[in-house]
Structures are given as C-alpha cells and as structure tokens.
TORLUMKOL-602611 format. One record per atom (N, C-alpha, C): residue number from 1; residue in three letters; atom name; x, y, z. Coordinates in pm, 1 decimal. Layout:
BEGIN
    nr   rest   atom          u          v          w
   NUM    ALA     CA          X          Y          Z
...
***
This chain:
BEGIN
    nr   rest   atom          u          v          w
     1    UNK      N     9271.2    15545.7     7809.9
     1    UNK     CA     9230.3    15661.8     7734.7
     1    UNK      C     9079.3    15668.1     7728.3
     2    UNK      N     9045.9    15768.0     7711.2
     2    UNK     CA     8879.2    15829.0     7722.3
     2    UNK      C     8830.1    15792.8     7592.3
     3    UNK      N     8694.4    15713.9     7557.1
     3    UNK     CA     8676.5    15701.0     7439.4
     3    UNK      C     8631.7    15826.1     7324.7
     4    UNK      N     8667.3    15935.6     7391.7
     4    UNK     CA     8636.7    16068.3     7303.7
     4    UNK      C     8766.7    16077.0     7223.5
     5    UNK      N     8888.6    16067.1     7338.0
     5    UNK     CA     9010.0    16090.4     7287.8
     5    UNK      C     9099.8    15988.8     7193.1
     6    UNK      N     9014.7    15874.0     7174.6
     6    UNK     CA     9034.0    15728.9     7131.3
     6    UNK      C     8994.5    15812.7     6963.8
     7    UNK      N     8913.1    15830.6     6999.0
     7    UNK     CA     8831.0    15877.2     6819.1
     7    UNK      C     8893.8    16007.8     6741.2
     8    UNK      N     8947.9    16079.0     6821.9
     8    UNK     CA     9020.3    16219.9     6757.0
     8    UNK      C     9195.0    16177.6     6728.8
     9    UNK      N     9225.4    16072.9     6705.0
     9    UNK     CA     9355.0    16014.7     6716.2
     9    UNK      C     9345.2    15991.9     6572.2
    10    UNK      N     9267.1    15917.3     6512.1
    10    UNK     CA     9256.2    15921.6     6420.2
    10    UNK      C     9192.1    16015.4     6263.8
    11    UNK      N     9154.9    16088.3     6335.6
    11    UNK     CA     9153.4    16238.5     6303.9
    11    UNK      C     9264.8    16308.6     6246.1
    12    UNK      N     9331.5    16280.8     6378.9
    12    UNK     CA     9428.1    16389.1     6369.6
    12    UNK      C     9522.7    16349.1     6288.7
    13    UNK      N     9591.7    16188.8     6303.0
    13    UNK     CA     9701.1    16157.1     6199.3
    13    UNK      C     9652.5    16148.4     6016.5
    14    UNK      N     9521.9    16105.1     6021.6
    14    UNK     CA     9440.1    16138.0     5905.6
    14    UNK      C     9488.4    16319.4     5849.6
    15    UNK      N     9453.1    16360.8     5909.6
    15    UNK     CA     9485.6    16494.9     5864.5
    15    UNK      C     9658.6    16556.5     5832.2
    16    UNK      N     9701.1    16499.3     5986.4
    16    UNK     CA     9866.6    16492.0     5927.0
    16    UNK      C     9895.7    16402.1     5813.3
    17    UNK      N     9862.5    16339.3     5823.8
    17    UNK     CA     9933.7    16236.1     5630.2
    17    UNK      C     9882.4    16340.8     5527.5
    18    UNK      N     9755.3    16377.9     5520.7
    18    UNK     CA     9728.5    16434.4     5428.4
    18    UNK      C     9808.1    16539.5     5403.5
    19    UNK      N     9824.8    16630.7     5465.5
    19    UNK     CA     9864.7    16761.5     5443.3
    19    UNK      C    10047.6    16734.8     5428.5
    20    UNK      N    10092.1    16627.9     5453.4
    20    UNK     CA    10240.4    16585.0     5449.8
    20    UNK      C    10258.2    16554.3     5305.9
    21    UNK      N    10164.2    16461.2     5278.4
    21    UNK     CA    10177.9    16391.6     5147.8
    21    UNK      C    10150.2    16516.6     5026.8
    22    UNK      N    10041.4    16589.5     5075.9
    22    UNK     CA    10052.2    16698.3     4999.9
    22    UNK      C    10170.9    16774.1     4964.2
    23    UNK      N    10215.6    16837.4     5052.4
    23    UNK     CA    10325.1    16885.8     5046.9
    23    UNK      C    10431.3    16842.5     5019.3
    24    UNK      N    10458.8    16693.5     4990.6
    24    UNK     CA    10555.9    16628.6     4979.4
    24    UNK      C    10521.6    16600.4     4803.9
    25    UNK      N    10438.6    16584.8     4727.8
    25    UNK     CA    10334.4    16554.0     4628.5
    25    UNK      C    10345.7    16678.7     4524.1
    26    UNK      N    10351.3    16820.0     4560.5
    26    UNK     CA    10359.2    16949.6     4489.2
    26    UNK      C    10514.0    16904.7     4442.9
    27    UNK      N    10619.9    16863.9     4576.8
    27    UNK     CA    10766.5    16893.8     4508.5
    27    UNK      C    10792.7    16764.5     4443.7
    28    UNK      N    10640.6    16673.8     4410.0
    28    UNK     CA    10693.4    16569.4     4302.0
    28    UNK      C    10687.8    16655.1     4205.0
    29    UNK      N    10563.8    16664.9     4161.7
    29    UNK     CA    10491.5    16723.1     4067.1
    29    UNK      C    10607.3    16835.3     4005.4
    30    UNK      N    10670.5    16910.8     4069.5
    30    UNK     CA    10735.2    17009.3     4014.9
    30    UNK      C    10859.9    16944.7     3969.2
    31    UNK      N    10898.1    16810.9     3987.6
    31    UNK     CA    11023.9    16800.3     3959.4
    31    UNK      C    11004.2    16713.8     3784.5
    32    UNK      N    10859.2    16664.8     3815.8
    32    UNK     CA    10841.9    16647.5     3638.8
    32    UNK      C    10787.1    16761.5     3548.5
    33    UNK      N    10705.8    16873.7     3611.6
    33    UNK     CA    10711.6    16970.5     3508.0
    33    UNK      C    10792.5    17110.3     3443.2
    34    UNK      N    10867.9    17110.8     3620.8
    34    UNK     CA    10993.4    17219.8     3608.7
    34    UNK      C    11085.0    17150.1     3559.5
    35    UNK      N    11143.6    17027.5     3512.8
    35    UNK     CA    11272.1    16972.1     3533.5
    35    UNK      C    11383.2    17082.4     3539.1
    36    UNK      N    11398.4    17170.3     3470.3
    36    UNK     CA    11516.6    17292.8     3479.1
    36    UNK      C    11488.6    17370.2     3604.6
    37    UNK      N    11401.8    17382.6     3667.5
    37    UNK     CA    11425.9    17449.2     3808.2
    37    UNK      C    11473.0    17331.4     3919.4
    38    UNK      N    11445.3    17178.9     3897.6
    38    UNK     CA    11474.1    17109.6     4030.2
    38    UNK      C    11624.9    17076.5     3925.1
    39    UNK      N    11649.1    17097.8     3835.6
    39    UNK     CA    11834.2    17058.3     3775.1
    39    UNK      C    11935.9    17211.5     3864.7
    40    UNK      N    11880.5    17301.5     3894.6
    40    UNK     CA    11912.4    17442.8     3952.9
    40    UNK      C    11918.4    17458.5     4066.4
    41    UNK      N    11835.4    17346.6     4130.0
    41    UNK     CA    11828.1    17357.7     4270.2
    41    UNK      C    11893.1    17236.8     4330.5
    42    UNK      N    11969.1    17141.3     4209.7
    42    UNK     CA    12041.8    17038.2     4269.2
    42    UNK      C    12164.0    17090.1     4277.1
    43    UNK      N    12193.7    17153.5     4189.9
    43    UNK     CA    12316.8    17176.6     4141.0
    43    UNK      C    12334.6    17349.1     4273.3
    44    UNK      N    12230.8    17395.9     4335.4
    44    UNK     CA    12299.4    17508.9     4355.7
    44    UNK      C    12289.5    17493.7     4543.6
    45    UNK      N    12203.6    17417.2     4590.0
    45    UNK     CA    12217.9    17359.1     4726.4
    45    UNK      C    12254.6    17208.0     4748.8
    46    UNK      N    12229.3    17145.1     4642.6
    46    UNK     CA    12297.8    16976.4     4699.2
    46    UNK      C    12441.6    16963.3     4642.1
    47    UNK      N    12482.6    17084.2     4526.0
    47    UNK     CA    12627.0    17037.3     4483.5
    47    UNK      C    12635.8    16955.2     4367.2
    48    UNK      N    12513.1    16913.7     4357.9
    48    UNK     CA    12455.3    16798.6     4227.9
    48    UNK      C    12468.6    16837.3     4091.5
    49    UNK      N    12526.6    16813.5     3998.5
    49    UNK     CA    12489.1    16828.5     3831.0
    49    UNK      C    12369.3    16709.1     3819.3
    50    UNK      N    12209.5    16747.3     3821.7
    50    UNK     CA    12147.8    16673.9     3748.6
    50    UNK      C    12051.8    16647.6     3648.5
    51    UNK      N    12119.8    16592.3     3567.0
    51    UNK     CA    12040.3    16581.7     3414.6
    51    UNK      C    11873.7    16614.7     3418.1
    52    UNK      N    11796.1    16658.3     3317.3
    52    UNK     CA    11674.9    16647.6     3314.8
    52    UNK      C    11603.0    16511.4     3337.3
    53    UNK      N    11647.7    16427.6     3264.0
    53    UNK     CA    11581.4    16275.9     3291.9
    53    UNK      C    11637.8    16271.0     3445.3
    54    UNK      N    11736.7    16262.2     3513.1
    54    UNK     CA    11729.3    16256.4     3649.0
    54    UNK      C    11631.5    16333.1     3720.9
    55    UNK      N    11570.1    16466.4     3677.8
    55    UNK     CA    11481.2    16510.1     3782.1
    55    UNK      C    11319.5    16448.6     3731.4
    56    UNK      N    11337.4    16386.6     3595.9
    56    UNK     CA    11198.2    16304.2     3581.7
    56    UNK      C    11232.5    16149.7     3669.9
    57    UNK      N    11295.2    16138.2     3712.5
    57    UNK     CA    11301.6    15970.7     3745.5
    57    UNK      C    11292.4    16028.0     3890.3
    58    UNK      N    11346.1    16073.9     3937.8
    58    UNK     CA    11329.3    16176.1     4135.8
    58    UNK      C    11205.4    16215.3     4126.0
    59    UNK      N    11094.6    16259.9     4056.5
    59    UNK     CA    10974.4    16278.2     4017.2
    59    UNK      C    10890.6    16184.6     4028.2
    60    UNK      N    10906.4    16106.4     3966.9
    60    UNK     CA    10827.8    15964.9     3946.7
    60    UNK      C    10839.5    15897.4     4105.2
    61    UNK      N    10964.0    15904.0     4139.4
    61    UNK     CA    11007.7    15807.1     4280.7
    61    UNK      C    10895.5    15868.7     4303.0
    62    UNK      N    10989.8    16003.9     4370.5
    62    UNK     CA    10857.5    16095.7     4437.5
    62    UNK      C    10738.9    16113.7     4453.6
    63    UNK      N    10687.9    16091.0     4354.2
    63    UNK     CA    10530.8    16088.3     4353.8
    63    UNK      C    10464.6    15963.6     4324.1
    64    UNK      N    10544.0    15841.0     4365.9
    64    UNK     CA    10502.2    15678.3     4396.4
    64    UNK      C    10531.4    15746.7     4536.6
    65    UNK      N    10610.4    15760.7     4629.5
    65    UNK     CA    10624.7    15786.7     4758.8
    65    UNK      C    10529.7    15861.1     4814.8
    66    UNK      N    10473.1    15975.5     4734.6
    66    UNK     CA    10411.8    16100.8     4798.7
    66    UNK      C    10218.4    16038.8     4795.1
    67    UNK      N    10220.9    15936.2     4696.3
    67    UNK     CA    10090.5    15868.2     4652.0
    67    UNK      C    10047.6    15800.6     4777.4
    68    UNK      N    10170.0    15691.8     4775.0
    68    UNK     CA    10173.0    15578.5     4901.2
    68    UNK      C    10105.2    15586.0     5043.0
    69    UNK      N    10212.1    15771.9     5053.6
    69    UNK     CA    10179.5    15823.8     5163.3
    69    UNK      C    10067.2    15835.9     5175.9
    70    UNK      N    10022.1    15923.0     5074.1
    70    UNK     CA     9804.9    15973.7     5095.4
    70    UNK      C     9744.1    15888.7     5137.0
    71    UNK      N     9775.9    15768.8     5077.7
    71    UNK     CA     9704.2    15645.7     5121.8
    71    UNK      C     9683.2    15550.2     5209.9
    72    UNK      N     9825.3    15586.6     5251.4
    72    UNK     CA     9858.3    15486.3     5360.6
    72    UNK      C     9870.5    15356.6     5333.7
    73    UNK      N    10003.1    15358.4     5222.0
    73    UNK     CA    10022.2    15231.4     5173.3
    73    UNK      C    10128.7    15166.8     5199.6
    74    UNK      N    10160.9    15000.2     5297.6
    74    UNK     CA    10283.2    15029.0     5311.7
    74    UNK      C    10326.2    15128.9     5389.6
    75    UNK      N    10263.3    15163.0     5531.2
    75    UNK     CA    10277.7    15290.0     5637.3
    75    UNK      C    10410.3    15260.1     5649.8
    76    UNK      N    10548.6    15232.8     5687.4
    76    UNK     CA    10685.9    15163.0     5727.6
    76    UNK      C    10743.3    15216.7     5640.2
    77    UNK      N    10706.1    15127.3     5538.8
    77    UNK     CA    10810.5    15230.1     5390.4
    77    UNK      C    10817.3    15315.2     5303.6
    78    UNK      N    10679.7    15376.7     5300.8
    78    UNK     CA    10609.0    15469.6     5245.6
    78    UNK      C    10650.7    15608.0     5346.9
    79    UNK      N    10569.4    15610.0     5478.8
    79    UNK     CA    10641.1    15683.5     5577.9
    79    UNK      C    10791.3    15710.3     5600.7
    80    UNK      N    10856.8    15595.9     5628.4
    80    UNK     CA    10980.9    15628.8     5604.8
    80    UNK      C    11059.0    15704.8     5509.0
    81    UNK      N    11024.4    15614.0     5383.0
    81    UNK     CA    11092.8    15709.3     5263.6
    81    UNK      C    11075.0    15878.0     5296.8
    82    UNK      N    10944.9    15925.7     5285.6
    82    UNK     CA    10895.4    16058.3     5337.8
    82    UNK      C    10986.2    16119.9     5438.4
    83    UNK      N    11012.7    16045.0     5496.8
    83    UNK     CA    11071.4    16077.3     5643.7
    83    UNK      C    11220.9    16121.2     5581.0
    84    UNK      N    11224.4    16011.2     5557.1
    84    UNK     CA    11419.0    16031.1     5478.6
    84    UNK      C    11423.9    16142.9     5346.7
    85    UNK      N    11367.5    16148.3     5272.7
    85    UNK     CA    11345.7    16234.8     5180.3
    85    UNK      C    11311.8    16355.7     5247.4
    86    UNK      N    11279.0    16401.1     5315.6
    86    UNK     CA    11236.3    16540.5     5424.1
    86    UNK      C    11366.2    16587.2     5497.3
    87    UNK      N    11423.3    16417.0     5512.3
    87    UNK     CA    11548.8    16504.5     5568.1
    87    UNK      C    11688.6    16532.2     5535.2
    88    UNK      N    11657.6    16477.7     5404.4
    88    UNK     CA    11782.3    16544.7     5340.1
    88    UNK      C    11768.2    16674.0     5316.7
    89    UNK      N    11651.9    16754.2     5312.1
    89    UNK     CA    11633.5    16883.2     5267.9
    89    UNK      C    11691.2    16976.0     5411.5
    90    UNK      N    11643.0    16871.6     5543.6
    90    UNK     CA    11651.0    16944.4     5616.9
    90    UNK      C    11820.6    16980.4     5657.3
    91    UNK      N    11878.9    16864.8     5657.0
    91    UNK     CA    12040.8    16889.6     5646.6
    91    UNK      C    12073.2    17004.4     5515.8
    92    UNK      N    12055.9    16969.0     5406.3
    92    UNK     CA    12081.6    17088.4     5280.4
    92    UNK      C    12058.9    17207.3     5362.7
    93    UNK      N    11961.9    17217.7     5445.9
    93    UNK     CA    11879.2    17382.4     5489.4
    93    UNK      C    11971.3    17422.8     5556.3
    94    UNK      N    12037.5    17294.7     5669.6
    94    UNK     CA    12115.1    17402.1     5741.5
    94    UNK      C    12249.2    17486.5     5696.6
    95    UNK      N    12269.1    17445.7     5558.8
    95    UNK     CA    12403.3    17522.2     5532.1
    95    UNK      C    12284.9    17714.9     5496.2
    96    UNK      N    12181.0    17711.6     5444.3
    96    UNK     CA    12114.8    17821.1     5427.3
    96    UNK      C    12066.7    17931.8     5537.5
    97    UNK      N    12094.7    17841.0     5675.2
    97    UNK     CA    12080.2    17904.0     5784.4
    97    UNK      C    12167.6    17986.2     5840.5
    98    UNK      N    12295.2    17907.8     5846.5
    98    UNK     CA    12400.2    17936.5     5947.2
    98    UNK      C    12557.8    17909.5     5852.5
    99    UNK      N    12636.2    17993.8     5899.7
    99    UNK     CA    12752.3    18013.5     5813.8
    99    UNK      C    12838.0    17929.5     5938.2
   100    UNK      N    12966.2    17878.8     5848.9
   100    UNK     CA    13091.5    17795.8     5892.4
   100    UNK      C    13098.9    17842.2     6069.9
   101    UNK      N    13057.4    17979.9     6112.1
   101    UNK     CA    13112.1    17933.9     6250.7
   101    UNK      C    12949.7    17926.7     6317.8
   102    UNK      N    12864.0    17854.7     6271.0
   102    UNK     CA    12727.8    17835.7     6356.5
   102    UNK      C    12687.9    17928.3     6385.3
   103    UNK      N    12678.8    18085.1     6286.9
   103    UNK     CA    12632.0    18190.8     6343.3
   103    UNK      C    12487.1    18189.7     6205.4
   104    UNK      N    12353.9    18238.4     6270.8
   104    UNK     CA    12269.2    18254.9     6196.9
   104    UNK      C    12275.1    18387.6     6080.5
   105    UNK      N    12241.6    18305.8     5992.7
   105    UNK     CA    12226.3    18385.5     5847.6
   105    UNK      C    12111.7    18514.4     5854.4
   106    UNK      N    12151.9    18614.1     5798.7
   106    UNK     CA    12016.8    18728.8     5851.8
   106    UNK      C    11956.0    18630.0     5673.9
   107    UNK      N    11825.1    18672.5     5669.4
   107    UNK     CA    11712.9    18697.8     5598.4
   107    UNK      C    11674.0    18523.9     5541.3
   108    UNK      N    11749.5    18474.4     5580.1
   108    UNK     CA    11721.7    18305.6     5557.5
   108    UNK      C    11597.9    18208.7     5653.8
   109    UNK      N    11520.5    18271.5     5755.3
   109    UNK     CA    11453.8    18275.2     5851.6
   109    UNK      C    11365.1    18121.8     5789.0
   110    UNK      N    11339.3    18154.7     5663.4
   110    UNK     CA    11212.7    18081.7     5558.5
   110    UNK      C    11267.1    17918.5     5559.2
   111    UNK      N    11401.4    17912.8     5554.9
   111    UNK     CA    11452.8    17765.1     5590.1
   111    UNK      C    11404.2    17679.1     5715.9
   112    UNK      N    11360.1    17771.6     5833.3
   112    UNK     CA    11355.0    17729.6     5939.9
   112    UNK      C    11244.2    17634.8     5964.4
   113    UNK      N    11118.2    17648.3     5835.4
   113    UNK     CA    10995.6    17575.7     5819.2
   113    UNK      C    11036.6    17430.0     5771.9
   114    UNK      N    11166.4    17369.1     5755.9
   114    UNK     CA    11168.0    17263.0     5733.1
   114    UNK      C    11165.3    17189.0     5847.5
   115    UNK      N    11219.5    17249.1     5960.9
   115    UNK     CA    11233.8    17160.0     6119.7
   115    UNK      C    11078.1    17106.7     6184.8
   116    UNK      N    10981.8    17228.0     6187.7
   116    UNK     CA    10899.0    17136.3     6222.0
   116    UNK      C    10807.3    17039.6     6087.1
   117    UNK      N    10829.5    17058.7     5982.9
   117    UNK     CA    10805.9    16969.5     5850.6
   117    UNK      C    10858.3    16858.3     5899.6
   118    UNK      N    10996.4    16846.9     5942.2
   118    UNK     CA    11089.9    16701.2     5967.2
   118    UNK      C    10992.2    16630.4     6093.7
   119    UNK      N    10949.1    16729.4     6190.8
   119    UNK     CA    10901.4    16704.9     6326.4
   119    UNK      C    10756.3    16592.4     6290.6
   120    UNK      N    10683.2    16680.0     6183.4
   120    UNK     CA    10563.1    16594.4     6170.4
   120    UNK      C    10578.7    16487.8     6107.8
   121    UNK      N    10660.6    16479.4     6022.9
   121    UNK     CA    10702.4    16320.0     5902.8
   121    UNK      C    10785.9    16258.9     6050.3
   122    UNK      N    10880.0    16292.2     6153.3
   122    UNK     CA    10881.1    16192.9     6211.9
   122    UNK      C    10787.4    16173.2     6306.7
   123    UNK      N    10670.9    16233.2     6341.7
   123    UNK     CA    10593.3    16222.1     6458.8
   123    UNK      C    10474.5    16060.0     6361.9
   124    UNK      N    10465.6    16129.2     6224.8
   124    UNK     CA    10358.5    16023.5     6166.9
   124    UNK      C    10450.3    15895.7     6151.9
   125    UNK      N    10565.4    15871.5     6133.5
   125    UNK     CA    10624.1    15756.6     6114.1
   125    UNK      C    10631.5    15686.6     6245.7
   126    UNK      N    10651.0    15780.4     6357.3
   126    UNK     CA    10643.7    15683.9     6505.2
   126    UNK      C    10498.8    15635.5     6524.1
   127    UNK      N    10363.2    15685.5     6467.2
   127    UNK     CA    10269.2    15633.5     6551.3
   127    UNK      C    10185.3    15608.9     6409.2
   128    UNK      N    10257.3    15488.9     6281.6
   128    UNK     CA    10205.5    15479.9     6239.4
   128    UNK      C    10123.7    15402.2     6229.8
   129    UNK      N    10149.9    15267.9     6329.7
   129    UNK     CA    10076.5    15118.6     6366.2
   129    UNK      C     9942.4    15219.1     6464.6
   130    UNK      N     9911.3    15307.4     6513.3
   130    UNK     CA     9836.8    15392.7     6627.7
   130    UNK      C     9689.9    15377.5     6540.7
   131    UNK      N     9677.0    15401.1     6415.0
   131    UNK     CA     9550.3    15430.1     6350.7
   131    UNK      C     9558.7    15319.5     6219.3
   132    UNK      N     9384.9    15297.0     6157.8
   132    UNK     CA     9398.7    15252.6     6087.4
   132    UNK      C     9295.5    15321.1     5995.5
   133    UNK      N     9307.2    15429.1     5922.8
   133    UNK     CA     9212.6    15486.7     5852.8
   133    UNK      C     9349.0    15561.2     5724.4
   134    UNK      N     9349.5    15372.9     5692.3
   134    UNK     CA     9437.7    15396.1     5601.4
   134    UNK      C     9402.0    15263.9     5481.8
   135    UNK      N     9520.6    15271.1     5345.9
   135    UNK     CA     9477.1    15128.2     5310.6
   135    UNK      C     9528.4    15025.3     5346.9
   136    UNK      N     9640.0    15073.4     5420.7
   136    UNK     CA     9679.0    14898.6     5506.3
   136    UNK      C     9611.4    14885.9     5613.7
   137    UNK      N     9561.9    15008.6     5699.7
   137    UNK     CA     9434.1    14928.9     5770.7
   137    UNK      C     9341.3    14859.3     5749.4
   138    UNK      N     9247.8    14915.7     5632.4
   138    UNK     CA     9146.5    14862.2     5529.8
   138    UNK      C     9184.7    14728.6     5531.1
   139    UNK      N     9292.5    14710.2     5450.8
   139    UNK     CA     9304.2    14612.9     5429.9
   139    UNK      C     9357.7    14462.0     5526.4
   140    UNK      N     9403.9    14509.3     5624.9
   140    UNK     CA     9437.1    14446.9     5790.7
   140    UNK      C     9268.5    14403.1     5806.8
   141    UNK      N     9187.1    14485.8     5862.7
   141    UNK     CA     9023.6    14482.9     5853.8
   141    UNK      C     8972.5    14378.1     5791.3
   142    UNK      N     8981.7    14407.2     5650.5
   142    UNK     CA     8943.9    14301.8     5564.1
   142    UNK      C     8953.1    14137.9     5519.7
   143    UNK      N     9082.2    14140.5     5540.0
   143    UNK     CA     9149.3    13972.5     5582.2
   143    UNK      C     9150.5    13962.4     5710.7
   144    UNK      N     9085.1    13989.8     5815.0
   144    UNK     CA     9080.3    13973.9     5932.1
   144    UNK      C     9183.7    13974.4     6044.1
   145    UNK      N     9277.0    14032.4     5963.6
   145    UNK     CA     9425.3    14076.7     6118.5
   145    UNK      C     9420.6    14125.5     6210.4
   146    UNK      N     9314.7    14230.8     6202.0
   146    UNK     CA     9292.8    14310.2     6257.2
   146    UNK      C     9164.8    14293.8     6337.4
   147    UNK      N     9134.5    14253.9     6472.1
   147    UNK     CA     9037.0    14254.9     6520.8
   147    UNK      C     8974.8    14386.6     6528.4
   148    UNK      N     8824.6    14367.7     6543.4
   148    UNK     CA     8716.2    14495.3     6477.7
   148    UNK      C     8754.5    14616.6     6585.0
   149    UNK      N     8719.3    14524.7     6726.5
   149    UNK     CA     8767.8    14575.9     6873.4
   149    UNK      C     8863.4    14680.2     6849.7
   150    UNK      N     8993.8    14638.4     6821.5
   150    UNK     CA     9147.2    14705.5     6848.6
   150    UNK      C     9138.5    14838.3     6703.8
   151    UNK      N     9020.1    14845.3     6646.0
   151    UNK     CA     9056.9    14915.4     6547.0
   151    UNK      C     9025.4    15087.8     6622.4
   152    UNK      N     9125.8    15122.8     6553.1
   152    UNK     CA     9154.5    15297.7     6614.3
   152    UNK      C     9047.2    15416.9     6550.6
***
C-alpha cells in the first residue's frame, strides 16, 4: 500500500466509529428519557411487553456499549455488541418492509436505511485490529505491544 493510502485508513474508520456510535448513542439516550416511547416500540415491533425500568436498564447497556464504541474500547466486544444490537433491528425491519409472501410494503421505503447501517457496524467490526486511533490502541502503544512501526 502507498503511504498516502496507509494514512487515510485511519481517517476513515475514525470517522466511521464516530458517526456509528453516535447514532447508536441518540437510541441510548432516548431509551432513558423516553422510557414510554422505547416500552411502545417494544411492544409494537419486537412483540415485547417492556416495563419502564426495562427500557432504563437497555439504556444504560446501551449507552456503556455506544460509549465503548466512541472510544474504541475493547474494539471485539464493544464492536460486536454494536454489531449485534444493529441487527436485531435489522431483522425487526424486515417484517416493516415486506409482507408474508416477500412482496415489498408501499411507503415503508425508510426501513431500508437500516441495511447499509448493518453494512458499516459490520464493515468496522471486520477491520477493527486495521487502525489504532483508538483507546485500545493508545493503550497497545503505551505498554509497548504495539510496535511504533506497525502503528496505522
């Protein structure tokens, strides 16, 4: 690789975490200050009855997960979780898409933004060892795991 293209790598996944974790971070946030809109939205796409203290404790996960992520803490399980949590929404979506015989739903189009959402949480979880402008890089760096050389 070209050392121009060596340096925009980390750029770029820098910018994807961010804007993931963000977005992943708002639907913490809403599930501790709406609790009655995420109890409405369990109950009316997952099938779920769940209590208010359940959407503060899915909240809290959530936004230890959505934190992790920003940071890049724990890239493996932090990422992952993200990853898995993204895609349960994305399975939920498809009943909003498409009816029992796989025919598309008219005016539901807005669901369709979860696929490439899923695309980028799994694109950052495959190349998360790729960069280290994170805090487990930092911290790889710092105790010396990480030779200075190999850093991205």
């Amino acid at each position: 690789m070209s050392p121009e293209f060596d340096k925009r790598i980390p750029a770029a996944l820098l910018i994807l975490r961010f804007f993931l974790a963000t977005f992943l971070l708002q639907w913490s946030i809403e599930k501790l200050i709406l609790p009655d809109a995420t109890t409405r939205i369990a109950n009316n796409f997952y099938g779920v009855t769940l209590p208010v203290k359940g959407s503060h404790a899915l909240g809290i996960a959530e936004l230890i997960v959505s934190l992790a992520l920003l940071v890049g803490f724990y890239r493996t399980i932090s990422y992952g979780l993200s990853l898995l949590i993204h895609t349960v929404t994305v399975v939920v979506s498809w009943r909003q898409l498409f009816d029992p015989w796989g025919l598309a739903k008219v005016g539901n189009h807005l669901w369709i933004s979860t696929w490439p959402t899923w695309g980028a949480f799994a694109a950052l979880f495959l190349m998360r060892e790729w960069y280290t402008w994170t805090l487990d890089g930092w911290r790889q760096r710092r105790s010396g795991l990480l030779p200075t050389d190999q850093v991205v």
